[in-house]
Structures are given as C-alpha cells and as structure tokens.
C-alpha positions as CSV (number, residue, x, y, z in Angstrom):
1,X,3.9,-23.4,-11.4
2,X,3.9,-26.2,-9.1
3,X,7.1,-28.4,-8.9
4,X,6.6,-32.0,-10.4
5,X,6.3,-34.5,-8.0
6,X,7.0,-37.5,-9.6
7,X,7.9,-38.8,-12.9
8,X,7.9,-42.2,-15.3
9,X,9.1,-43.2,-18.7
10,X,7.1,-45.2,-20.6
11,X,9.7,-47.3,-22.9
12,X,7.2,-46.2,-26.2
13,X,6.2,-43.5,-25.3
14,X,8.4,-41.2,-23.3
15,X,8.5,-39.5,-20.6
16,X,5.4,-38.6,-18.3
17,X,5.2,-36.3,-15.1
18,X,2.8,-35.0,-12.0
19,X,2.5,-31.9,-10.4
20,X,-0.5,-30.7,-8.4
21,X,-3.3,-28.9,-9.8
22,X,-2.8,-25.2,-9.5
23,X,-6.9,-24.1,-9.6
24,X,-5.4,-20.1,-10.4
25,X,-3.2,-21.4,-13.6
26,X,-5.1,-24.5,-14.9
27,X,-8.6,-23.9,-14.6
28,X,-9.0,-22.9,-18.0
29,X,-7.2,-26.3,-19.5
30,X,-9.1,-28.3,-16.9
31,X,-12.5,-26.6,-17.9
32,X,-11.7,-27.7,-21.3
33,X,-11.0,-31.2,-20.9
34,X,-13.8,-31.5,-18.1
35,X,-16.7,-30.1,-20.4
36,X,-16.0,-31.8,-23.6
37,X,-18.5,-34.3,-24.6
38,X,-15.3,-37.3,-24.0
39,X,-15.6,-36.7,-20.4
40,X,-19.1,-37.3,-19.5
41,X,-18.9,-39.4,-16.9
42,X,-16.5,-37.0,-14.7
43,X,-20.4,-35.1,-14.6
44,X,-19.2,-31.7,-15.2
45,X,-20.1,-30.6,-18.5
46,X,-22.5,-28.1,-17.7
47,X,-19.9,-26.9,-15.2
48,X,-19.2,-23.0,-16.1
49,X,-15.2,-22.0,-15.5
50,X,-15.9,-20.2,-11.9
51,X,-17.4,-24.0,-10.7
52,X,-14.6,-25.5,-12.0
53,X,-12.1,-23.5,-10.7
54,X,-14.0,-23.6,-7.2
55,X,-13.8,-27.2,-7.3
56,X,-10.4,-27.6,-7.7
57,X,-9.9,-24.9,-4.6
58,X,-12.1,-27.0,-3.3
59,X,-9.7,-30.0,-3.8
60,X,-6.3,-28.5,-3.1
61,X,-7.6,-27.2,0.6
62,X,-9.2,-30.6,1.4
63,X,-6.2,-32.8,3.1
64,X,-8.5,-36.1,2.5
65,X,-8.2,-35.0,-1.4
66,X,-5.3,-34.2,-4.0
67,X,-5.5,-33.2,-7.7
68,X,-2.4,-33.9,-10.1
69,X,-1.9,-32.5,-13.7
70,X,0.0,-34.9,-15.7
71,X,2.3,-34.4,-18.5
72,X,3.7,-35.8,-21.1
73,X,6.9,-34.7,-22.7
74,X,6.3,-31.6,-20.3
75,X,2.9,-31.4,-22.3
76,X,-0.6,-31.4,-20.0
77,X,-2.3,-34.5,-21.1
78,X,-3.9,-36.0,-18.1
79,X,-5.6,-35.0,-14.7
80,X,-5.3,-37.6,-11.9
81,X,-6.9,-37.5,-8.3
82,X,-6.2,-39.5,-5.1
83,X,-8.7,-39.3,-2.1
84,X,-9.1,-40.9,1.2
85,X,-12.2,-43.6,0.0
86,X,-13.5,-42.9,3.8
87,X,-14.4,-39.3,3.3
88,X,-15.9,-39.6,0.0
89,X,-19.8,-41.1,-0.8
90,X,-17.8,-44.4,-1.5
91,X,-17.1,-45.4,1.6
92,X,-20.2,-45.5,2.6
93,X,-20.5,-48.7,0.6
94,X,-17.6,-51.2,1.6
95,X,-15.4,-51.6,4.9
96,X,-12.7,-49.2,4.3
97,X,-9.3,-50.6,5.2
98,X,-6.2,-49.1,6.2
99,X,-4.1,-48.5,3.5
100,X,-7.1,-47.5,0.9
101,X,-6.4,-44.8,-1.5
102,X,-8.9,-43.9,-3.8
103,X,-8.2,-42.6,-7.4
104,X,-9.7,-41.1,-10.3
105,X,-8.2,-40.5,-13.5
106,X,-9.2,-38.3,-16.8
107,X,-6.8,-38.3,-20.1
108,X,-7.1,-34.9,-21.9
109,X,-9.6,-35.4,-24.9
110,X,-7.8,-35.3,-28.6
111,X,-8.5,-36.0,-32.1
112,X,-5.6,-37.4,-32.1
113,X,-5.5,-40.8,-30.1
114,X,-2.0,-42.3,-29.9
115,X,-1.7,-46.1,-29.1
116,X,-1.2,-47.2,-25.4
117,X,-1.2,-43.7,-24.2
118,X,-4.2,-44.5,-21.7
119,X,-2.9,-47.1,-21.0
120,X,0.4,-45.4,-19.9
121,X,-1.4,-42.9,-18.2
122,X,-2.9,-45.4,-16.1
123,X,0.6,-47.1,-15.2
124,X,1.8,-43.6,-14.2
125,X,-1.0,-43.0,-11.6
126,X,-0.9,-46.5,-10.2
127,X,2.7,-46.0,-9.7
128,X,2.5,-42.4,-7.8
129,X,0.2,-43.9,-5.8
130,X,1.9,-47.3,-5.1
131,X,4.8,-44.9,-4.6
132,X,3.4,-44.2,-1.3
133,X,4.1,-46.7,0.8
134,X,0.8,-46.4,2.9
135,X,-1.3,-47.1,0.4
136,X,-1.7,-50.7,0.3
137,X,-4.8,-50.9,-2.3
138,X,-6.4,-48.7,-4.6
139,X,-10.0,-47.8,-4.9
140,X,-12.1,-47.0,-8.0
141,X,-15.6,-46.3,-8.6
142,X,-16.1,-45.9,-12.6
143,X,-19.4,-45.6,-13.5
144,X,-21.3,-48.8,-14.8
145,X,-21.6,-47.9,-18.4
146,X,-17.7,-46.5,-18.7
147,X,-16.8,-49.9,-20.0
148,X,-13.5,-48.5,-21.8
149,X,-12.1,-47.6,-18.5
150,X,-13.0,-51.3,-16.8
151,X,-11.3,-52.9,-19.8
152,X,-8.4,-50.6,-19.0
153,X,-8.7,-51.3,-15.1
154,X,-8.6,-54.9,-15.6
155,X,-5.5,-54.8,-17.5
156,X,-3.3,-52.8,-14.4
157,X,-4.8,-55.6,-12.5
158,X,-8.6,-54.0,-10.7
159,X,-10.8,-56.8,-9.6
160,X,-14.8,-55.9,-9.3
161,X,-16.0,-56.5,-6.3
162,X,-19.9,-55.4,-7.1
163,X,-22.0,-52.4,-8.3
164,X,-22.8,-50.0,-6.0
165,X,-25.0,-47.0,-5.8
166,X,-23.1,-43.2,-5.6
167,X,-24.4,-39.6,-6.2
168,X,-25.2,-39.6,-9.5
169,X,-24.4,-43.0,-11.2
170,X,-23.9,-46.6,-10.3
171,X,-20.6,-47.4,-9.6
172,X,-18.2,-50.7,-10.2
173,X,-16.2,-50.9,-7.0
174,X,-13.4,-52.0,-8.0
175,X,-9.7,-52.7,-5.7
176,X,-6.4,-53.3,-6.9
177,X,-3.7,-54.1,-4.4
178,X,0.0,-53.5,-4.7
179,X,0.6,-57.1,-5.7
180,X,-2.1,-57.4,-8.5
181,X,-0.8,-54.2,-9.6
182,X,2.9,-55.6,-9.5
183,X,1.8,-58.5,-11.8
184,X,0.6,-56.5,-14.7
185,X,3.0,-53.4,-14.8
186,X,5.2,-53.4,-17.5
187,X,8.9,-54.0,-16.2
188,X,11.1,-51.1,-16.0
C-alpha cells in the first residue's frame, strides 16, 4: 500500500489522510464509487473495471496528473486529483498562470451521510494542495448543473469566473487562491 502523504484532523470529525491511488489495489473500490448513480458527473458510470483501472494507470504515469485516496479514520472515503490545468482541455479556456493547480474531488457514495464530512473533505484537499508551496491558486471545473459542489466551493472560498465549454459538459471555472482559501478554513 502506498505510504500516506499527508494528513489533517478535522476538530468534529477526526482524523483524515492521503495516499496515492494504487490502480493494482483500489480499482475495485474506485470502480464502485465511480459507477454509482451519486457520481454522475465524474462521467464514468458506464465505465467497466479494466477502463477504470486503465485510467488510473493512466493517471499515476502521467507527471502533469496525480490521484490521491483519502481516508478517514484509516477508512477510504474520498478520491482526490490534482493536475497541471495546462495539460488538461481546461486550459484551453483561460490564461493559465504560474502557480495553477488544478483539482477534482469525489467523496465515496453512502447511505449514510454524516454532517460536514464534504465539507471536511474539501478542507483536506485544499490544504494538500496549498501544502505545496508552488501552487499559488486552485483550479476547478464542476460541471454547470453540479450545484451541491459550487455551494461547497464557495464556502472554501472559489470565485466563478464564467462558464466554459469542456469535453462532455459545461463547466464553471472557478479559482481560489491561497488567500481566499486562508479566509474561510476553519482554524487549526
């Protein structure tokens, strides 16, 4: 298993961790979460397990790309990417800046939601990233009618900056620099 990379307690709700996606070991688990009907807009629920094993190789040999598994409790609960916004569709659409680090971030489906655990989620990935201290803003691209995850970008401090067209959906650019981040994470 791949060693954890970085780790964050949440004062409610414990302790959460990242590690990189190992395609061999979590395929399976990642072909769950990825087909179930809650994650439509990651486009892969048609995906078989071979395509979703080959994406993640895919992934893990591409040094513009990473994929993280997150934990919770030493649980798998979350998947988590980070991507160079210039060698992706989306940078296409905006001037990409030094500094740019592009993210995308799933929470494992469940029947059994637990308050501010997205939410928490979200502050752990913000604060790998901003862990880095290249990366001076970070990137999203949620699709248009994912309006849960906008409310939940807005609140770890995403600004809009306009709709844009990518393969397979329309897109709300959206940045969030170090400092707008800074203002809305919860104090440690």
């Amino acid at each position: 298993m791949p060693a954890v990379l970085f780790t964050h307690r949440d004062a409610t709700l414990g302790e959460f961790a990242v590690r990189h996606v190992d395609p061999a070991a979590d395929t399976p688990l990642l072909h769950r979460w990825l087909t179930h009907p809650k994650s439509v807009f990651w486009m892969m629920g048609e995906a078989t397990e071979e395509q979703v094993r080959q994406e993640y190789e895919k992934i893990a040999a591409d040094p513009a790309h990473e994929a993280f598994l997150g934990l919770h409790e030493g649980r798998p609960a979350f998947l988590a990417e980070r991507y160079a916004p210039a060698a992706e569709p989306v940078g296409t659409t905006y001037p990409v800046q030094p500094g740019d680090t592009g993210m995308h971030f799933l929470v494992a489906p469940t029947d059994t939601p637990r308050h501010g655990f997205t939410r928490a989620v979200l502050h752990t990935v913000m604060r790998l990233l901003f862990a880095d201290p290249a990366t001076r803003r970070v990137v999203v691209e949620p699709d248009v009618r994912n309006t849960a995850v906008h409310v939940l970008n807005a609140a770890v401090g995403f600004r809009v900056e306009k709709t844009v067209s990518l393969p397979g959906k329309e897109a709300l650019l959206s940045f969030c620099t170090r400092e707008q981040y800074a203002a809305t994470a919860p104090k440690e």
